[in-house]
C-alpha positions in Angstrom: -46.4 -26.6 13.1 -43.1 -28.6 13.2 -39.9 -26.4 12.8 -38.2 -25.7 9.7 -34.7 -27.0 9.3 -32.3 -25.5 7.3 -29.5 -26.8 5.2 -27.3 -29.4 7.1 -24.1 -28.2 7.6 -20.9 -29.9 6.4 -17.7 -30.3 9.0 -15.4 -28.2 7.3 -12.3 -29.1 10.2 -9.5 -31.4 9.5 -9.8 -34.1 12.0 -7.1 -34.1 14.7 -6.4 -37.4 14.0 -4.9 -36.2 10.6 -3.3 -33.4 12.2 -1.6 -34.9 15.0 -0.6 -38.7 13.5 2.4 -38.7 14.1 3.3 -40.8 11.1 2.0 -38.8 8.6 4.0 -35.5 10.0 7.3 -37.5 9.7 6.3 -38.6 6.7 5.4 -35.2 5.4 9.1 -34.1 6.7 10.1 -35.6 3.2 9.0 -32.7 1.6 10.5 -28.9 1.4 9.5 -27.5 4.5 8.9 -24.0 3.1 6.3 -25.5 0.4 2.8 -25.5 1.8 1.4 -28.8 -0.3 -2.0 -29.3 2.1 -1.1 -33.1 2.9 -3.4 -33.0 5.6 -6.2 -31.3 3.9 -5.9 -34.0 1.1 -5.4 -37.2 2.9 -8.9 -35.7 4.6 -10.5 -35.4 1.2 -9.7 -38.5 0.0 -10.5 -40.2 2.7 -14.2 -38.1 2.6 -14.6 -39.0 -0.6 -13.8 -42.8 0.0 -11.4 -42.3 -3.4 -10.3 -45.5 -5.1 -8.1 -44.0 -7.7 -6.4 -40.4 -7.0 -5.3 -38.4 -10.0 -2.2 -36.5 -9.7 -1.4 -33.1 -11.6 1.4 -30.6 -11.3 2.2 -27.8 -12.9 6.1 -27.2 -14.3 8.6 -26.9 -11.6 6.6 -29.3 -8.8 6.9 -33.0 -10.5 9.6 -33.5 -9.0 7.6 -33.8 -5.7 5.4 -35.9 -7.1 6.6 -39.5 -6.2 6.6 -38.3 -2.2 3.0 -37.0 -2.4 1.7 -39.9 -4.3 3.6 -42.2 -1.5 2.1 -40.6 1.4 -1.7 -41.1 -0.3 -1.3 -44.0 -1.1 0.5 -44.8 2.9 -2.5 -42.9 4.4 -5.8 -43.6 2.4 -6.9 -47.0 0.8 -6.7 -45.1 -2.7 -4.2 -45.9 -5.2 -2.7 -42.9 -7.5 -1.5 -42.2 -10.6 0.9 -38.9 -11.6 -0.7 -36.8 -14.8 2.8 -36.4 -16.6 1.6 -34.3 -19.7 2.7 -30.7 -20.0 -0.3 -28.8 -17.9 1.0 -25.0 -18.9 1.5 -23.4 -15.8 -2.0 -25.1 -14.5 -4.4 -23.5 -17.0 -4.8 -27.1 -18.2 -6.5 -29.4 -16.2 -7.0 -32.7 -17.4 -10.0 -34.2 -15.8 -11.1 -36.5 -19.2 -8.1 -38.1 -19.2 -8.4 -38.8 -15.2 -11.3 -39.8 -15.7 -10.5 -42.5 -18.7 -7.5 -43.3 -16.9 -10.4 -44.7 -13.8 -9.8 -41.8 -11.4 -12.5 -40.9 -9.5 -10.9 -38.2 -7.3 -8.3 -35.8 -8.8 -5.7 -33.5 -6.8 -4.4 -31.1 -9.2 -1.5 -28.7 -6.8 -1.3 -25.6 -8.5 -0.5 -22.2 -8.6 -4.2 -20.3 -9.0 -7.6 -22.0 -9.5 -8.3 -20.8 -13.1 -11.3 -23.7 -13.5 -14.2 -24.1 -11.7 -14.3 -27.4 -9.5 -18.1 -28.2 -11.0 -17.0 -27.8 -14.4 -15.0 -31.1 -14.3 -15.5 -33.6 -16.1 -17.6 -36.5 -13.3 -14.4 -36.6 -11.2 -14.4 -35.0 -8.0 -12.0 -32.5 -7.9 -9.1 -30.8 -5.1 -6.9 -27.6 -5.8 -4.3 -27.3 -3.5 -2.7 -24.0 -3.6 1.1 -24.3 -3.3 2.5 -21.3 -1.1 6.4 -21.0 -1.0 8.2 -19.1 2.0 11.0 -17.0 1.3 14.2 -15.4 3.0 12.3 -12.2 3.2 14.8 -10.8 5.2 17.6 -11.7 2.4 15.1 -10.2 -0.2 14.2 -6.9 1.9 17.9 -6.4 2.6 18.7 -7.1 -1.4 15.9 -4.0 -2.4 17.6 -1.6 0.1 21.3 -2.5 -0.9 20.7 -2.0 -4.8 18.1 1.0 -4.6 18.9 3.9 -2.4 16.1 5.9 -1.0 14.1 7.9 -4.3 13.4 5.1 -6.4 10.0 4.1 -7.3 9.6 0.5 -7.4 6.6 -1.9 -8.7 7.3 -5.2 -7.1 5.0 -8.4 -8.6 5.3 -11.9 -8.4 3.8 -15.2 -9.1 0.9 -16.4 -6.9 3.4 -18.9 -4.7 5.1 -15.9 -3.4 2.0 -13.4 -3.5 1.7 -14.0 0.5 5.5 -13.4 0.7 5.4 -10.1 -1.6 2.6 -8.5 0.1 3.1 -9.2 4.2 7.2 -7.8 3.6 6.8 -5.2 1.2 4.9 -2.9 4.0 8.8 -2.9 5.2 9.7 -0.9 2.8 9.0 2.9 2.0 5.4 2.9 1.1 5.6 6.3 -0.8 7.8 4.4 -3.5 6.7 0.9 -3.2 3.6 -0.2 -5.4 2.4 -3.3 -4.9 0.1 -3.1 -8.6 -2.8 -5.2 -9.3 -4.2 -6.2 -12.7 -8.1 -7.4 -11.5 -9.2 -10.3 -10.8 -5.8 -11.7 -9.8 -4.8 -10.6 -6.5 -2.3 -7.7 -5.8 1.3 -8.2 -7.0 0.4 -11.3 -9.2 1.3 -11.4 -12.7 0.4 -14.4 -15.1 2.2 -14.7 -18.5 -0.8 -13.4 -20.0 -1.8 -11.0 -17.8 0.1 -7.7 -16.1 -0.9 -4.4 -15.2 0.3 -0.9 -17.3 2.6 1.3 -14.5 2.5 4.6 -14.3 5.3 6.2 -16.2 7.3 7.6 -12.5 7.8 3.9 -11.7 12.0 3.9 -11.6 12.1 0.0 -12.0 10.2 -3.9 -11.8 11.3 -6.0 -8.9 10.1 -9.5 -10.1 9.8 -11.9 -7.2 9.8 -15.6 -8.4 11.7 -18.0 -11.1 11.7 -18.8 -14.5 11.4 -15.8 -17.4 7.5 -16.4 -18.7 5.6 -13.9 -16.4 8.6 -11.6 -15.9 8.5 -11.4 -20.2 4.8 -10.6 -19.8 4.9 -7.3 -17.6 8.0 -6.2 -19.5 6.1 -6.4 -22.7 3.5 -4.3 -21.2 6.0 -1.8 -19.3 8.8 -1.7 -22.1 9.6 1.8 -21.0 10.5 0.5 -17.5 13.8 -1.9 -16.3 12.5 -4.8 -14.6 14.8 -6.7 -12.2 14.6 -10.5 -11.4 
């Protein structure tokens, strides 16, 4: 009886000759070095997927970078691309129908949380890239300890780009009077503009890590007892 073979495994590795070409680093350089966009990952993809038309979608705050990404595909695959530029709501809207009549057929949406299932698209094959933003954590630790004095009780949340950041720093702090709340299933210290957790009443105040007023405004409408800080 011959052997059974099980499922054929899938190289899951970057190759290093995406990683190390030396071209695509420098060209990456054009980009914020303390946003994490995946270039690599993608140019991988595309390439994988032998992609003739890339769909571009970002969410507020990130099209900006979108002319640099789209240069770089573009420089490092044979696919052309096209940038999505309606309104995407955070990135709770992803539109794959109109990548898709638009003659995608591969679409990058870089985003802040993956909110719809990759197989639920729409014949397109689909990439999240999750943007993660480095902070001056020092700057931020040192900011905390200036304006509250050892007693407080603080709840510190943030948006997903600077969950990371919130969670490895905040350990440097008191942990007696330093929650880091979560509101399941989003991960600990994240807050969406629909979704916050309900302190506890001895919280002193909110430390909101991030920009813009949207998810700050959510958990203050569920905590209106509590000052939040921005």
């Amino acid at each position: 009886m011959g052997q059974v073979q099980g499922p054929r495994r899938v190289a899951n590795q970057i190759p290093d000759e995406i990683l190390n070409n030396p071209e695509l680093n420098k060209a990456i350089k054009a980009l914020p070095a303390n946003y994490s966009f995946e270039i690599h990952k993608t140019i991988w993809r595309v390439r994988q997927a032998k992609a003739k038309r890339v769909a571009l979608q970002l969410p507020e705050g990130l099209p900006m970078f979108a002319c640099v990404i789209s240069d770089i595909i573009e420089r490092f695959t044979e696919a052309d691309t096209l940038v999505m530029g309606d309104v995407t709501y955070g990135d709770c809207c992803m539109d794959d129908f109109t990548a898709r009549t638009l003659g995608a057929d591969f679409m990058v949406q870089t985003l802040w949380a993956c909110k719809v299932p990759i197989d639920s698209t729409e014949a397109i094959k689909m990439l999240y890239v999750f943007v993660d933003i480095q902070i001056d954590t020092g700057h931020f630790l040192d900011t905390l300890r200036f304006n509250f004095p050892p007693g407080h009780s603080l709840a510190l949340v943030s948006t997903i780009q600077f969950v990371a950041a919130l969670q490895a720093h905040s350990r440097a702090l008191v942990a007696p009077l330093v929650l880091v709340p979560q509101c399941r299933p989003l991960s600990p210290g994240e807050i969406l503009g629909c979704t916050s957790p309900r302190l506890e009443k001895h919280i002193s105040a909110i430390i909101y890590l991030g920009d813009g007023r949207f998810h700050l405004e959510s958990i203050m409408i569920a905590n209106p007892d509590i000052h939040a800080y921005r």
